[in-house]
C-alpha positions in Angstrom: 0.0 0.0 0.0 1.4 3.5 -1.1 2.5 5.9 1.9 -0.8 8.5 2.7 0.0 11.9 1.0 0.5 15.0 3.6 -2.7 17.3 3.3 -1.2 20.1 1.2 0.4 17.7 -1.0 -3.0 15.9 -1.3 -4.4 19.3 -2.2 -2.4 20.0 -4.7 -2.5 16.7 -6.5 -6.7 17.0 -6.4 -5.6 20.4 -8.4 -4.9 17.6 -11.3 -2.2 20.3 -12.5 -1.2 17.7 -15.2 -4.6 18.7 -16.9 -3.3 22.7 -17.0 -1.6 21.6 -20.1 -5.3 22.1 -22.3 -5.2 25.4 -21.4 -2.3 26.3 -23.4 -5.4 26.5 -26.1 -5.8 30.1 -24.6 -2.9 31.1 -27.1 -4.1 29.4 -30.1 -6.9 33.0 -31.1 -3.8 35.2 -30.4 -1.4 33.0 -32.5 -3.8 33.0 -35.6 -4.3 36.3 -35.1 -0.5 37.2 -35.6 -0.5 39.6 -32.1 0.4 37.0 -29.4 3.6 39.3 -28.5 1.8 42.7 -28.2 1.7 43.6 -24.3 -2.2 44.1 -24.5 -2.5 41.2 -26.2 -0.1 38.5 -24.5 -0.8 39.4 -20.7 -4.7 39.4 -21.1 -3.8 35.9 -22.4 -1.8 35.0 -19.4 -4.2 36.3 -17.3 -7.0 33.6 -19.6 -4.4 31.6 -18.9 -4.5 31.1 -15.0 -8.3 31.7 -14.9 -8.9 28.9 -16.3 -6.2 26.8 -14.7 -8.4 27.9 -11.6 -11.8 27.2 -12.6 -10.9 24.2 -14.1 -9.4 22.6 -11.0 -12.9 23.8 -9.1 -14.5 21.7 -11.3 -12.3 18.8 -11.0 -12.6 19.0 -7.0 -16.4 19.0 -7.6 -16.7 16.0 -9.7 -14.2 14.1 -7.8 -16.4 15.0 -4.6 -19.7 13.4 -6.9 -17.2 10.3 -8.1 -15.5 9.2 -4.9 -17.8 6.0 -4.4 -17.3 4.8 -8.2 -13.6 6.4 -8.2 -12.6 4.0 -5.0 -13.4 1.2 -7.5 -11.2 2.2 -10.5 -8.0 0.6 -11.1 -6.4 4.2 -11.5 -8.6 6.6 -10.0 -8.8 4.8 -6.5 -5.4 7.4 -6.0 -7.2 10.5 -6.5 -7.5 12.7 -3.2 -10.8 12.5 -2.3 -11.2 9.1 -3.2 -8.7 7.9 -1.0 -9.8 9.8 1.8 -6.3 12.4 1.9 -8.7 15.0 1.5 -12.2 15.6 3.1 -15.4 16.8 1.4 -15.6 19.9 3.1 -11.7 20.8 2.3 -12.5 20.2 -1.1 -15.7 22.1 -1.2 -14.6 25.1 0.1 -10.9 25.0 -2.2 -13.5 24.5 -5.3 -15.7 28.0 -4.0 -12.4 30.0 -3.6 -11.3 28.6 -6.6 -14.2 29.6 -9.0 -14.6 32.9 -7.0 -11.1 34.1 -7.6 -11.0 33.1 -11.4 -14.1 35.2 -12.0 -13.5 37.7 -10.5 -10.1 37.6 -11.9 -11.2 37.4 -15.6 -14.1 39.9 -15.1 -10.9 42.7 -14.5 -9.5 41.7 -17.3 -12.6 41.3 -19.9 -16.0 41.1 -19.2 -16.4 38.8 -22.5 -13.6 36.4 -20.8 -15.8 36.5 -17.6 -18.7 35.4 -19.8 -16.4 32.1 -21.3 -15.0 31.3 -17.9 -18.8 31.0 -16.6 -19.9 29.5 -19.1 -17.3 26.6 -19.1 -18.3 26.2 -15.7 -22.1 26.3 -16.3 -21.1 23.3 -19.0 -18.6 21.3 -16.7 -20.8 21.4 -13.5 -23.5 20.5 -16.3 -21.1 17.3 -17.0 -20.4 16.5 -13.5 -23.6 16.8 -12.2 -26.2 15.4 -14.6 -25.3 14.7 -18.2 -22.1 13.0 -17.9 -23.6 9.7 -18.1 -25.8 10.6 -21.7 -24.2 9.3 -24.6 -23.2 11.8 -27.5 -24.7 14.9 -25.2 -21.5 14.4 -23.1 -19.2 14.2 -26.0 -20.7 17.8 -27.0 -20.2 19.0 -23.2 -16.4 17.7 -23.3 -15.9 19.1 -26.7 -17.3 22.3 -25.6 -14.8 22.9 -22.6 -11.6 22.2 -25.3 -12.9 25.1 -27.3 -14.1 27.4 -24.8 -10.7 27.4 -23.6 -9.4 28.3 -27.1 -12.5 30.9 -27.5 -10.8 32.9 -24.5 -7.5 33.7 -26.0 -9.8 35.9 -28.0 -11.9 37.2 -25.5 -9.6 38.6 -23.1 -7.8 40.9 -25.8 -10.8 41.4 -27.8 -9.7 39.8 -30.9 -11.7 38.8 -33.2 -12.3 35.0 -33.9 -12.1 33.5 -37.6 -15.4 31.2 -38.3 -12.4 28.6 -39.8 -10.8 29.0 -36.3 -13.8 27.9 -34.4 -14.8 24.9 -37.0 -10.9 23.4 -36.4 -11.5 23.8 -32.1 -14.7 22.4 -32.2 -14.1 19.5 -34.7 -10.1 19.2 -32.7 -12.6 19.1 -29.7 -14.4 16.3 -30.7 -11.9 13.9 -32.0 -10.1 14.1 -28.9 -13.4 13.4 -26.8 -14.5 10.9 -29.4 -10.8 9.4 -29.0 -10.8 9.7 -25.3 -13.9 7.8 -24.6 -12.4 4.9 -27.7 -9.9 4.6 -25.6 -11.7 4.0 -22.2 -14.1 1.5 -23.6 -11.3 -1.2 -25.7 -9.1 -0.9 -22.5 -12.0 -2.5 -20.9 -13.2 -4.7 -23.7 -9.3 -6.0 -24.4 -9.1 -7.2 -20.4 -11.8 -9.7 -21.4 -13.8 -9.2 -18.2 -17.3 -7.5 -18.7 -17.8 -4.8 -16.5 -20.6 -3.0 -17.7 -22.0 -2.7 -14.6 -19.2 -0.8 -13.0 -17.8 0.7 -16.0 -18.8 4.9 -16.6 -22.8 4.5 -17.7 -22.0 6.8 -20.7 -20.0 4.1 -22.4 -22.7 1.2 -22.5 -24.1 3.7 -24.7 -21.4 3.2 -27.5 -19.6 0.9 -29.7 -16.5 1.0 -30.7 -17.2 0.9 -34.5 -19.2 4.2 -33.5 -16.7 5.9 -31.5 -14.6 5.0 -34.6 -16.9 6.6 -36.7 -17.1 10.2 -34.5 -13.6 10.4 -34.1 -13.0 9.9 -38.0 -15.6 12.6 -38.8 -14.2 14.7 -36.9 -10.6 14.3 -37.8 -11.9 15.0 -41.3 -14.2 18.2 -40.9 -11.0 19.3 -38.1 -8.5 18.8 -41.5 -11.3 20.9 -43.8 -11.6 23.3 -41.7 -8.1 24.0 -41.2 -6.9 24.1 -44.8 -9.5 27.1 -44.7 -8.1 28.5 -42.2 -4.6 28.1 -43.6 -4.7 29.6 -46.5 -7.0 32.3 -45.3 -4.1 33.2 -42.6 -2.1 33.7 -45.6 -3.6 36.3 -47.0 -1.0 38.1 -44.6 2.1 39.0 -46.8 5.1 37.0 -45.7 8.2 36.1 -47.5 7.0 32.2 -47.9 4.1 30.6 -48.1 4.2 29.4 -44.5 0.5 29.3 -43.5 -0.2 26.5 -46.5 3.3 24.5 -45.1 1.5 24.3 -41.7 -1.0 21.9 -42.8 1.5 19.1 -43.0 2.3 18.6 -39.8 -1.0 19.5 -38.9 -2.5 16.9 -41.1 0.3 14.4 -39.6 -0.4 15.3 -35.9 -3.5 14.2 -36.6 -2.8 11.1 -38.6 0.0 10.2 -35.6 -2.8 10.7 -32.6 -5.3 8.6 -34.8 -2.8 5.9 -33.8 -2.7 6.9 -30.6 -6.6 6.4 -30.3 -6.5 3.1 -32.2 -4.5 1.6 -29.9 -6.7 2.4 -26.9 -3.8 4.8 -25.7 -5.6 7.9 -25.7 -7.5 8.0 -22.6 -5.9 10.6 -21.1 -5.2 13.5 -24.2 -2.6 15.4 -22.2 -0.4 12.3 -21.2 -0.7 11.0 -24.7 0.6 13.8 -26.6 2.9 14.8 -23.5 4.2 10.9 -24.0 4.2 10.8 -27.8 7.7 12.4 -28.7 7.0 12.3 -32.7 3.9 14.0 -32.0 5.4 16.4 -30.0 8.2 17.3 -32.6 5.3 17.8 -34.7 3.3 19.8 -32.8 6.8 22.4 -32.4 7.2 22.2 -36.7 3.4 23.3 -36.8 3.7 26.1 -34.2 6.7 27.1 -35.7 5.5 27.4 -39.5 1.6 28.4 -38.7 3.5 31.2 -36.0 5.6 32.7 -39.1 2.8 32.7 -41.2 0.9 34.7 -38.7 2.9 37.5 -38.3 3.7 37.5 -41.5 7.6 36.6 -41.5 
């Protein structure tokens, strides 16, 4: 048996800080945009940034306050804070109150309209949590919906403007990570050979793999459309090469590479499979890199 975590480190942990990484979408309206550097520009984004790093770990306390019963019977989430009884209800309430008070507050003095997306992703996620997270295909939509949220508010704490193309690419992105998320969930259960669609999260004995296949494949598609779009009409700023149009390689490969992520049932967790994956990773930085030049117009 592992050694009981000390309170503050339990705390922290219940945070999930490892899931902070998703809100590095904060940058992506800023990026396409081309201003990411300007002062009134980056710090408003910085300031997105931590509110949601904040809001989002209120929510995680309160769902993992809902799932402690079912979480003590998970292979994996059995560790979490609550669960194992390192952290009381009432410690976690009150840490999820401050925490959503504070990034409110917070990102109503920077912009009202980032206010507006921080409530709302909470409106969605308590949604989630409370009631809906166990109704097939509605809470794909509610995950999808907090992945671009998140890359909505880049956007709404500088007042930048959002391209339609932007929003079809984070909403599709959204739901082939969701889509491959929940693939990924049900063939690690239906690989160990043991049926446990009693225990298992109710959502799932809604789906099929061959349909999860199916949403996740849409999606990738629609995500790839969308972004070619996008591309070429983040070209129309002048720059010395055509980088914008490059970017969709390694965009389209990213994609392709997490697609076998997903297929092998390894994608369960988005952040620790891209995190994990170092191809992926590389090209992820040759995307930035390109897309980035193309944007401010190198």
């Amino acid at each position: 048996m592992s050694t009981p975590r000390s309170l503050p480190v339990a705390a922290f942990v219940a945070l999930r800080p490892r899931q902070w990484a998703k809100n590095v979408l904060v940058f992506a309206a800023p990026l396409a945009a081309g201003k990411i550097f300007e002062p009134d520009v980056f710090w408003p984004s910085i300031g997105a940034f931590v509110a949601f790093c904040l809001i989002s770990s209120a929510t995680y306390l309160i769902n993992d306050i809902r799932d402690a019963a079912s979480d003590r019977e998970h292979p994996i989430k059995f560790r979490r804070p609550i669960a194992a009884g390192e952290l009381s209800v009432p410690v976690a309430t009150t840490m999820a109150i401050v925490l959503a008070v504070v990034s409110l507050v917070g990102s109503y003095f920077i912009a009202p309209a980032l206010a507006g997306v921080i409530f709302a992703y909470a409106v969605f996620t308590l949604a989630y949590s409370l009631a809906l997270k166990h109704e097939p295909v509605i809470e794909l939509a509610l995950l999808s919906m907090g992945f671009l949220l998140r890359a909505v508010a880049g956007g709404a704490a500088s007042g930048l403007p959002i391209s339609q193309w932007f929003l079809i690419v984070a909403g599709f992105g959204s739901l082939f990570m969701a889509a491959g998320k929940r693939y990924s969930e049900l063939k690690r259960e239906e690989d160990s050979g043991i049926d446990k669609s009693a225990t298992r999260r109710k959502a799932l004995n809604g789906y099929t793999l061959g349909y999860l296949r199916f949403v996740w494949s849409v999606a990738a598609a629609v995500a790839i459309m969308g972004y070619a779009l996008w591309a070429f009409d983040v070209a129309q700023t002048p720059s010395s090469l055509p980088w914008a149009e490059w970017s969709l390689l390694p965009f389209v490969l990213a994609i392709l590479r997490y697609g076998v992520v997903i297929d092998k049932g390894d994608a369960e967790a988005p952040e620790d499979a891209v995190l994990g994956d170092k191809v992926l990773m590389l090209l992820g930085l040759a995307w930035l890199i390109l897309f980035g030049l193309g944007a401010l117009g190198v």
